[in-house]
C-alpha positions in Angstrom: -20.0 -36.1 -2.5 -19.1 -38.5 -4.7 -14.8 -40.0 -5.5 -16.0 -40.6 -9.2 -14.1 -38.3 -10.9 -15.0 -36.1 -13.6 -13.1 -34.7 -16.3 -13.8 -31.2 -18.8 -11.8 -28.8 -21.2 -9.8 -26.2 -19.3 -11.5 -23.0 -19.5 -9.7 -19.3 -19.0 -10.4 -19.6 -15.2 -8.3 -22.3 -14.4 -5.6 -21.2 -15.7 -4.1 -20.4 -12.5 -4.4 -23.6 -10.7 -3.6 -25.5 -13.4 -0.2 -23.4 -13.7 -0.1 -24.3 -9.8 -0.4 -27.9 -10.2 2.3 -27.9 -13.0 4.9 -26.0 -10.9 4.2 -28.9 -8.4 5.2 -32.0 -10.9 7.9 -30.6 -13.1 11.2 -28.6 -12.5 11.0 -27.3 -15.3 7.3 -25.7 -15.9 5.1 -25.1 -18.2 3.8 -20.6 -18.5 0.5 -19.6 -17.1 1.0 -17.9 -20.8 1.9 -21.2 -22.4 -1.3 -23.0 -21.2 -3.2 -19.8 -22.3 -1.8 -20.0 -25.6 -3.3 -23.8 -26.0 -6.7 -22.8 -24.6 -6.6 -20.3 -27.5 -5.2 -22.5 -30.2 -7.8 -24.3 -32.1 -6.6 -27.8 -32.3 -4.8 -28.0 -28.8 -7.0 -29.7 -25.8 -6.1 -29.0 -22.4 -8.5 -32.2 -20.5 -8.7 -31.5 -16.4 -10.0 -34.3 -13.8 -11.3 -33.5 -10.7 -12.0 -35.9 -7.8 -14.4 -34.1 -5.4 -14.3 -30.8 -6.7 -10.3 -30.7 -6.5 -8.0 -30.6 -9.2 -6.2 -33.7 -9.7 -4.2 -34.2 -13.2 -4.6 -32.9 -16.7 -3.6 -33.8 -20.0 -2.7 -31.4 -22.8 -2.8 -33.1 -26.6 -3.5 -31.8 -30.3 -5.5 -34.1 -32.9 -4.5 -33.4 -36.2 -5.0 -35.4 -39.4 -5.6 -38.5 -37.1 -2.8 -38.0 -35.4 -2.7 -37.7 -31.3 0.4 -35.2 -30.1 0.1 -35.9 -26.2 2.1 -32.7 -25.2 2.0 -33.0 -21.5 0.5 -35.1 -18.7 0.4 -34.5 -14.8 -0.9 -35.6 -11.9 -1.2 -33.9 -8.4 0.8 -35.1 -5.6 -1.9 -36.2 -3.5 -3.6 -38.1 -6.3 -0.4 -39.9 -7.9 -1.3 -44.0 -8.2 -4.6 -43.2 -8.4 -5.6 -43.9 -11.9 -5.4 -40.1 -12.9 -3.3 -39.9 -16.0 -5.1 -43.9 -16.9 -8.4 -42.3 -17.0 -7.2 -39.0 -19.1 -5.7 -40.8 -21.7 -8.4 -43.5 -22.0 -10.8 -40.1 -22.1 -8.4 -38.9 -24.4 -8.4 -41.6 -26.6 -12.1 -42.4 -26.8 -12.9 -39.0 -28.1 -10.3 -39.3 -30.7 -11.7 -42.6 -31.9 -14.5 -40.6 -32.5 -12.7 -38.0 -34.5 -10.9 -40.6 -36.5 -8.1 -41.2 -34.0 -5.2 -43.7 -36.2 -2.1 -43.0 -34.1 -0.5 -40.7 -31.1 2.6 -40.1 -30.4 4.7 -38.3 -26.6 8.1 -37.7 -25.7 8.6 -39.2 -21.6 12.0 -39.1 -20.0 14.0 -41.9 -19.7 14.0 -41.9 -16.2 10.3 -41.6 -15.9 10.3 -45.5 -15.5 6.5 -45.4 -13.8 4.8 -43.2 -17.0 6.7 -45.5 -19.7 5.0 -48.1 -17.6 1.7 -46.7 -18.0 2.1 -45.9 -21.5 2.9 -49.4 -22.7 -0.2 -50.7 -20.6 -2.1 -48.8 -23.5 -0.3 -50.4 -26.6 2.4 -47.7 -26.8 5.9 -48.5 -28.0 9.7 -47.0 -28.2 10.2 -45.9 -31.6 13.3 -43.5 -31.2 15.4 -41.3 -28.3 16.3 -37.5 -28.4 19.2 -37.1 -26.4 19.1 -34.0 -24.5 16.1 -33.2 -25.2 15.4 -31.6 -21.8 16.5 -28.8 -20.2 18.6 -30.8 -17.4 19.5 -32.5 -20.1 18.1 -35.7 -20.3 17.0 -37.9 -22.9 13.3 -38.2 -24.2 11.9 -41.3 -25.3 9.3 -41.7 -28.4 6.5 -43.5 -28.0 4.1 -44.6 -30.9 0.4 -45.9 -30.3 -1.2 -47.2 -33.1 -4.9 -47.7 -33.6 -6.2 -51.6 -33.2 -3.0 -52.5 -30.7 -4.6 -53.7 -27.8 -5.0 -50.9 -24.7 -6.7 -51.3 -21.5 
């Protein structure tokens, strides 16, 4: 079996794992019902990639007007530093250039030092803090990508 990995659309039967896999990456996790509520909301995208079959990261986002909300991003354990959430959102963001794709915005923690790495790779920038915006507390940090910045 091939390592290349292979991304699709959530569908209603993965639900479960990907619930599994968020409860692995965040104190503070995402609903099986949340997750159901984006596969059921029009504009949401819920993006899974699989290396051999097993579930390795997704990316939730919503494309609206041009506009790119990436609402959350994780990575399994196993597969962290492995070019996971790189190859969603470069997946992500070639089917939004496709769809008219101007700008995207995310909220990442402060503390997150290695995904505000990753994100400014692809052209993203600070462009404002909401303090306390999680539920531990800590600050958020904006990021802004605009179309035409360079990105790998």
């Amino acid at each position: 079996m091939s390592d290349e990995p292979t991304i699709r659309a959530m569908e209603a039967a993965d639900l479960e794992r990907v619930a599994a896999l968020e409860r692995s990456c965040h104190v503070h996790p995402w609903s099986v019902e949340l997750f159901r509520r984006e596969l059921q909301n029009p504009l949401a995208r819920t993006d899974l990639l699989f290396r051999n079959g097993e579930l390795a990261g997704y990316l939730c986002s919503w494309l609206v007007a041009g506009e790119l909300q990436i609402l959350n991003v994780a990575t399994a354990p196993a597969f962290r530093r492995c070019g996971v959430a790189r190859s969603l959102i470069r997946y992500v963001f070639q089917r939004g250039t496709e769809e008219g794709l101007g700008k995207a915005f995310l909220e990442v923690r402060v503390g997150n030092v290695a995904a505000i790495a990753l994100y400014r790779s692809f052209g993203f920038r600070i462009i404002d803090r909401r303090p306390k915006y999680y539920a531990d507390g800590e600050d958020a940090l904006i990021m802004e990508w605009t179309a035409g910045q360079d990105s790998q």
